[in-house]
C-alpha positions as CSV (number, residue, x, y, z in Angstrom):
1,X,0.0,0.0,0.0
2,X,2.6,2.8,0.9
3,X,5.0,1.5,-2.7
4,X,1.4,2.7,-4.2
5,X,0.9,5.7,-2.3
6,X,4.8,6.4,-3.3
7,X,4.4,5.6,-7.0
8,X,1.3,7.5,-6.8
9,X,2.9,10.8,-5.5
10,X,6.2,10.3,-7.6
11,X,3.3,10.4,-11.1
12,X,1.6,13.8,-9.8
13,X,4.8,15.3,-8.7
14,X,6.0,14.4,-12.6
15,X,2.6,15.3,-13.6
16,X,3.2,18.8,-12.4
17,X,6.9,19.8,-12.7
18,X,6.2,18.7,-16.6
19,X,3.4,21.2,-16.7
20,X,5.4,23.6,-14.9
21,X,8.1,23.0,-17.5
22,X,5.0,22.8,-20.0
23,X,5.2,26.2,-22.3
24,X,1.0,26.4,-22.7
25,X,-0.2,27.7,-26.5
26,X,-2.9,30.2,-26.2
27,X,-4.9,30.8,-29.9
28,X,-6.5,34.3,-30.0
29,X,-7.6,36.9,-32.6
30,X,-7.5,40.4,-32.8
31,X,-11.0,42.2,-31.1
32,X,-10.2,45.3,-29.1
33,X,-10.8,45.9,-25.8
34,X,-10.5,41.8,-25.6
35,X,-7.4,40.5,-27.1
36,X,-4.8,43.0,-28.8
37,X,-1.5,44.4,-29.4
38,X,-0.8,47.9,-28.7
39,X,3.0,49.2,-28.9
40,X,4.2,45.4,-29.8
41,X,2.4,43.9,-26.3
42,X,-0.1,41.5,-25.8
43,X,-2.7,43.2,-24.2
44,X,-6.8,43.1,-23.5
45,X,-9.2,42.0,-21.1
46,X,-8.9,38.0,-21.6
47,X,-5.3,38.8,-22.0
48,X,-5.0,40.4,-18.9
49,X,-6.8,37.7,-17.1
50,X,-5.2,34.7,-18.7
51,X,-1.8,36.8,-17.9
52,X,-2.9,36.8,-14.2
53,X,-4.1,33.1,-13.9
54,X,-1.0,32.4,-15.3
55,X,0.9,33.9,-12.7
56,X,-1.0,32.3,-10.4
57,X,-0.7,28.7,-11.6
58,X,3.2,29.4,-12.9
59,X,2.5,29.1,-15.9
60,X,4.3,30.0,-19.3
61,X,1.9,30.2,-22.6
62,X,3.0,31.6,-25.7
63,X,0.0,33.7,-27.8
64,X,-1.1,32.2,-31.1
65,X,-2.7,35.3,-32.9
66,X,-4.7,34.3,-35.8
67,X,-6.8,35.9,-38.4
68,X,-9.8,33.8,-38.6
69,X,-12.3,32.9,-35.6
70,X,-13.0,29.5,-36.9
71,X,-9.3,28.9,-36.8
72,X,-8.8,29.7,-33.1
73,X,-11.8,27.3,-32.1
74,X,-11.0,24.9,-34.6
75,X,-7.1,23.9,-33.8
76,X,-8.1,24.3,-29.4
77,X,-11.0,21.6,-30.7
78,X,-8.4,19.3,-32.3
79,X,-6.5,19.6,-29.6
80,X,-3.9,22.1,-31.6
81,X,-3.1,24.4,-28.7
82,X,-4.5,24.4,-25.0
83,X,-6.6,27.3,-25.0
84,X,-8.6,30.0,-26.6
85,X,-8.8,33.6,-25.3
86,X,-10.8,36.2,-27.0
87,X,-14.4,37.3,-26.8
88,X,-15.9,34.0,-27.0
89,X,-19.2,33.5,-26.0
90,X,-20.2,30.0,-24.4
91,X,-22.7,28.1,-26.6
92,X,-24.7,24.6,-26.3
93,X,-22.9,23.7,-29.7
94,X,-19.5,24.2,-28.7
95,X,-19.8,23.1,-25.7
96,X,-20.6,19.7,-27.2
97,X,-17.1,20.1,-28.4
98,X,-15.3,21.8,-26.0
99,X,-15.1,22.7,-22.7
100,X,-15.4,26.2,-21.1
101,X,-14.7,27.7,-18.3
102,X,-17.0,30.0,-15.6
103,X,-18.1,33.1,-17.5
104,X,-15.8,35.8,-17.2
105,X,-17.8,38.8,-19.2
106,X,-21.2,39.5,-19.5
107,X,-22.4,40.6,-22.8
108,X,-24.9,40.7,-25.8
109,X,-25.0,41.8,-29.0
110,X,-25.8,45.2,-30.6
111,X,-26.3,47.3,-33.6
112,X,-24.0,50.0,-35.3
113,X,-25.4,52.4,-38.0
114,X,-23.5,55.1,-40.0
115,X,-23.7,58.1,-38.1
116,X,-25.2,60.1,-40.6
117,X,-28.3,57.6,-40.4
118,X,-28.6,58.4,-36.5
119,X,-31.1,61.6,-36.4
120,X,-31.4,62.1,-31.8
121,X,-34.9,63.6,-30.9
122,X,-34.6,67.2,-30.2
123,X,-37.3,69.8,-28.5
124,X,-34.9,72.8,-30.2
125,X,-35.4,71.2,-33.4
126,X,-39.4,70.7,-33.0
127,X,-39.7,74.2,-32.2
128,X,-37.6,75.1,-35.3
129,X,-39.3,73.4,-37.5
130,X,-41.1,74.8,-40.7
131,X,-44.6,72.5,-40.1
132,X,-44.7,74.1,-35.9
133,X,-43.6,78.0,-37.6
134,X,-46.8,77.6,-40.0
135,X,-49.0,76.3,-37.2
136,X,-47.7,79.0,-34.5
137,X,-47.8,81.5,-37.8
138,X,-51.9,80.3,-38.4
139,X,-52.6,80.5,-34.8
140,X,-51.3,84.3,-34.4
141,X,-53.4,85.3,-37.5
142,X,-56.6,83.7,-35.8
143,X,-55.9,85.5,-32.8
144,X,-55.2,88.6,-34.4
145,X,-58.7,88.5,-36.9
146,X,-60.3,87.3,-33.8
147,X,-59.3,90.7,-31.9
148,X,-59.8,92.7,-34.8
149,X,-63.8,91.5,-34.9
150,X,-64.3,92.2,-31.7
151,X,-62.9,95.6,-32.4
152,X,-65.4,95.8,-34.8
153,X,-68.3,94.5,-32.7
154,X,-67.6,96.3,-29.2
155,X,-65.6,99.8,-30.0
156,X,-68.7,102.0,-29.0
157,X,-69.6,99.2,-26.5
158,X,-66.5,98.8,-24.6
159,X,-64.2,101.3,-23.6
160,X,-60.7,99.1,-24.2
161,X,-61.8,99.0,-27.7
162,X,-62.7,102.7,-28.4
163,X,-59.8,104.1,-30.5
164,X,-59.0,104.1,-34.3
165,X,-58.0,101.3,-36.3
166,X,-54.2,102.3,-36.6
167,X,-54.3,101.7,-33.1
168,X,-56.6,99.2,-32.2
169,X,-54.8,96.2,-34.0
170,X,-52.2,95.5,-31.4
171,X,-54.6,96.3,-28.3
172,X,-57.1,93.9,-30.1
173,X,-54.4,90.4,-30.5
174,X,-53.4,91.3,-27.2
175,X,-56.7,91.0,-25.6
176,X,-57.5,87.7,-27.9
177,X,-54.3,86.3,-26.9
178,X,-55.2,86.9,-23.2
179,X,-58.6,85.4,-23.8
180,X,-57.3,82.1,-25.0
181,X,-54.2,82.5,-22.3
182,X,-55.8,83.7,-19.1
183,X,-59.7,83.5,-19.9
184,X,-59.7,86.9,-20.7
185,X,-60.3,90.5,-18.5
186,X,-63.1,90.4,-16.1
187,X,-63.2,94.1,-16.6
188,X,-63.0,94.0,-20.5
189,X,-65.8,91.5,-20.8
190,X,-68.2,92.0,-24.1
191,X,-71.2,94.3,-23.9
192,X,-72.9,93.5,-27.1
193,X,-74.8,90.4,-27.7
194,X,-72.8,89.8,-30.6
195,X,-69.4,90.1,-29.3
196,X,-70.4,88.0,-26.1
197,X,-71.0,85.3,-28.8
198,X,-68.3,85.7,-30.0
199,X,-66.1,86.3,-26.9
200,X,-67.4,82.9,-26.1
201,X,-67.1,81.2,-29.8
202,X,-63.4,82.2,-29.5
203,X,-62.5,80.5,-26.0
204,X,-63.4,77.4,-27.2
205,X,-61.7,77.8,-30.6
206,X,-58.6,78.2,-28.1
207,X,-59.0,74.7,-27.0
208,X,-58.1,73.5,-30.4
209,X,-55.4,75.9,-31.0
210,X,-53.7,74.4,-28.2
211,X,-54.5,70.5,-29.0
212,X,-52.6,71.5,-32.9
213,X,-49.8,73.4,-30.9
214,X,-48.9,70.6,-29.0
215,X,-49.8,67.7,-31.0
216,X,-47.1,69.6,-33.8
217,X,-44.1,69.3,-31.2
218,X,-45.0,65.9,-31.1
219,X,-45.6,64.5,-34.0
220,X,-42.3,66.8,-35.4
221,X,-40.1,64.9,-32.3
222,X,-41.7,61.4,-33.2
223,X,-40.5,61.9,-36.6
224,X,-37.1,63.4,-36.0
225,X,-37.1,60.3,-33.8
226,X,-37.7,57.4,-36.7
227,X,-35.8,59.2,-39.4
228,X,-32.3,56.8,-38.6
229,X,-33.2,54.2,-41.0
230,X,-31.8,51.5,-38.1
231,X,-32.9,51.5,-34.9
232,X,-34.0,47.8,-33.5
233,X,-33.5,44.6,-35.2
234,X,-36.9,45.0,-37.1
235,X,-35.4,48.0,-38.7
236,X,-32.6,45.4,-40.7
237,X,-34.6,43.8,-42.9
238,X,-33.6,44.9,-46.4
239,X,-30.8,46.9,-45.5
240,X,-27.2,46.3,-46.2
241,X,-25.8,44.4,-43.1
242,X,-22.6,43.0,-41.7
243,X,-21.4,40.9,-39.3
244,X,-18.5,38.4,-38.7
245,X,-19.3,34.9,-40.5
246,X,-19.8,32.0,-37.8
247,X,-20.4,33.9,-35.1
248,X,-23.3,34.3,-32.6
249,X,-23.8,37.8,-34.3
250,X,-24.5,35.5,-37.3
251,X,-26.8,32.8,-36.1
252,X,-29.0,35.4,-34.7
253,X,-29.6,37.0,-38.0
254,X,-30.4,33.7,-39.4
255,X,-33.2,32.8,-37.2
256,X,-34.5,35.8,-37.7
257,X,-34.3,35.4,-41.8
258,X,-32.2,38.9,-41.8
259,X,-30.0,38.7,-44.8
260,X,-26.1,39.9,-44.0
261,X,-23.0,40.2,-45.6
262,X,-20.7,38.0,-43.6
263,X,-17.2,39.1,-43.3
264,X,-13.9,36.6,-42.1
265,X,-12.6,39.3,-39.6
266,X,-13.0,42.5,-37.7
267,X,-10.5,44.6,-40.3
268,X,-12.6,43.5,-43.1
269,X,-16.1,43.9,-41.3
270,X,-14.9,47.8,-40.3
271,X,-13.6,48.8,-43.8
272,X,-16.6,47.8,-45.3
273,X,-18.7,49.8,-43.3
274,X,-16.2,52.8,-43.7
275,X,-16.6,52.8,-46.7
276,X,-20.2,52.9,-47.1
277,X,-20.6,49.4,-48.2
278,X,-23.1,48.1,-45.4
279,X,-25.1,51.0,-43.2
280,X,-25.4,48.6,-40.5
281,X,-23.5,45.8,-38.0
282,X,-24.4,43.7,-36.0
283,X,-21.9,42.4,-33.5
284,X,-20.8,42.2,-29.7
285,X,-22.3,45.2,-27.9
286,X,-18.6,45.9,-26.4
287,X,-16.3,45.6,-29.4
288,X,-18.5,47.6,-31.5
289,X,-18.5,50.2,-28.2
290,X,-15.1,50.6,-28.3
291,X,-14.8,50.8,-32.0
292,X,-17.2,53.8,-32.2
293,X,-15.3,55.4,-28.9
294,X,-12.1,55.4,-30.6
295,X,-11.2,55.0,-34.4
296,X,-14.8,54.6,-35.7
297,X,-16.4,57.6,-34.3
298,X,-16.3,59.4,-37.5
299,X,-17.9,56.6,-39.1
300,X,-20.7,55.1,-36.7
301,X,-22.9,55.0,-33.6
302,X,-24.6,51.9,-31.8
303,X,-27.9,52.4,-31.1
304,X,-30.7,51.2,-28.9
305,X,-29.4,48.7,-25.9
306,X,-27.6,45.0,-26.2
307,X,-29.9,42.4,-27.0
308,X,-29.4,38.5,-27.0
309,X,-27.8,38.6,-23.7
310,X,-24.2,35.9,-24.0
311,X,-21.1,34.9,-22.0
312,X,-17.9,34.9,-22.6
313,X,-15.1,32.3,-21.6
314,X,-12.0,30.7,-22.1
315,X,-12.2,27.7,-24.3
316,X,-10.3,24.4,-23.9
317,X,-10.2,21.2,-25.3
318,X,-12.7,18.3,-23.9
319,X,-11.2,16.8,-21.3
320,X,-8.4,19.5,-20.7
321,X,-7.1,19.1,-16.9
322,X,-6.4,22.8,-17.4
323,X,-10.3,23.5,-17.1
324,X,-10.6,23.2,-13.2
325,X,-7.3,24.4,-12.4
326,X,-8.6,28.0,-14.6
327,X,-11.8,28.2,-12.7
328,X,-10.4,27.8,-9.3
329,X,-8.0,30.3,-9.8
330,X,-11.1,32.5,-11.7
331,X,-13.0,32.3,-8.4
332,X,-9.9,33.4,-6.1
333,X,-9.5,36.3,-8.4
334,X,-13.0,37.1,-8.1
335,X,-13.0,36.7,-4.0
336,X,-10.0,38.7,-3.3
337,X,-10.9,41.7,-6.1
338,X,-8.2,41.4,-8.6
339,X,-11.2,40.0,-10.9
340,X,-13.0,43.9,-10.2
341,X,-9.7,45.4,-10.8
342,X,-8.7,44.7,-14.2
343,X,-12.1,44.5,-15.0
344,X,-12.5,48.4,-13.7
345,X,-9.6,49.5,-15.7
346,X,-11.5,48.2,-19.0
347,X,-14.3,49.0,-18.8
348,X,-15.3,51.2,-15.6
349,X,-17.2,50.1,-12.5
350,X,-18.3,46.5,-12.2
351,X,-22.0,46.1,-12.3
């Protein structure tokens, strides 16, 4: 029994120092803030955390950066290299395949538009529009024919009205404007039948002077609202779309029958839509984030919130003993904070 204890600790001692000694191949590709290189260094979120874990575990990997998606996935799958690091979202069908680890990003997809397509509701604008100028313009020259009738009907009547006609037009609008305002001056109320009619005919004209007054701001802001020509996934069908081939992004605009132009990477995908080729993409809600906050945002804006809320993770063969180690290690980090910090200095407060 203690020979097979002994034997037994001499094959995990072995086990260890060889994957100690082990130099670990980590596939990634290119999609800022996740996996990068700035100034020649390997840098990122999942970087940053796979750097840390590896610390941790005393570790040594070496990063794989490849061009395609499908090519990461596909060599960790045949067992090609030992893990994947990226924006990877966990799904049932590769995790028949593969094994992940715990979540370690919360995320979803969202949609970018060219910014000249995004049109932001604006009360300025309503009240500067042509369609509220004529309605306010209409409404003053009721008013002010209005005023100038009762002019007509109560100058020997009432003494506000008694003076000539140069005179009386102003006085006149500014007593109809009060009367639709204020309900009008208890000590400048009509004498004459006629003008009491009137007086009265006029108050409730007011009402719908001020139903068209406001229902113009609205309807201008409702349709200064609509005029992006993208914003919710209803708004796709028929328009020139892009996304990255194979990805989740992908699958979702399938289901929903959305036709897309599907591009192999992210350099590709952004050119095109620099250029004007496709108005809209749909992608992960964070990559396209930071895209438009730093070298697209002459070029694009997301709009409306993530949808198709996903998960990312690190990705390992089935089977990999490295699995368990990673998620032990994930759940220290996220115990003692060092989870919260790098995520903090990515991508602000943790939620």
């Amino acid at each position: 029994m203690r020979a097979f204890r002994f034997i037994l600790s001499l094959t995990f001692l072995f086990w260890g120092s060889a994957l100690l000694a082990q130099v670990l191949t980590l596939n990634t590709v290119t999609r800022p803030p996740f996996s990068m290189v700035e100034d020649g260094k390997e840098t990122g979120f999942s970087i940053e955390l796979m750097q840390e874990i590896a610390r941790r575990m005393e570790w040594q990997f070496e990063v794989n950066r490849l061009d395609a998606f499908s090519q990461m996935l596909g060599e960790v799958r045949a067992g090609e290299a030992d893990l994947a690091a990226a924006n990877i979202s966990i799904t049932a069908s590769r995790e028949a395949v593969m094994d992940f680890s715990q979540p370690v990003f919360e995320s979803g997809l969202q949609i970018m538009v060219q910014a000249d397509d995004v049109s932001e509701p604006s009360l300025l604008h309503a009240l500067m529009s042509w369609d509220l100028a004529l309605a306010i313009g209409l409404a003053f020259l009721m008013l002010l024919v209005g005023g100038m009738f009762m002019w007509v009907l109560e100058r020997r009547a009432q003494p506000y009205f008694d003076r000539p006609l140069k005179e009386a037009w102003f006085p006149s609008f500014w007593w109809a404007l009060n009367l639709v305002v204020n309900g009008g001056f208890e000590e400048r109320v009509p004498r004459t039948p006629i003008g009491r009619m009137f007086g009265v005919l006029l108050v409730l004209s007011s009402l719908f002077i001020v139903s068209i007054f406001v229902a113009k701001i609205t309807a201008v802001m409702t349709v200064e609202a609509i005029t992006g020509s993208v914003n919710s996934v209803n708004d796709l069908y028929g328009k020139r779309t892009g996304t990255i081939e194979g990805s989740t992004a992908s699958g979702f605009l399938l289901r929903r029958e959305i036709d897309y132009i599907g591009f192999r990477d992210l350099d590709e995908l952004f050119a095109a839509f620099e250029a004007g080729e496709i108005r809209a993409v749909v992608f992960d809600a964070p990559v396209l984030n930071y895209y438009v906050q730093h070298e697209g945002q002459a070029y694009g804006r997301t709009v409306g919130t993530p949808f198709l809320r996903e998960y990312y993770g690190f990705v390992f063969p089935q089977g990999s003993a490295l699995t368990e180690e990673v998620n032990r290690t994930l759940l220290e980090m996220q115990e003692d904070g060092t989870y919260a910090g790098i995520y903090h200095s990515w991508f602000g407060r943790l939620q």
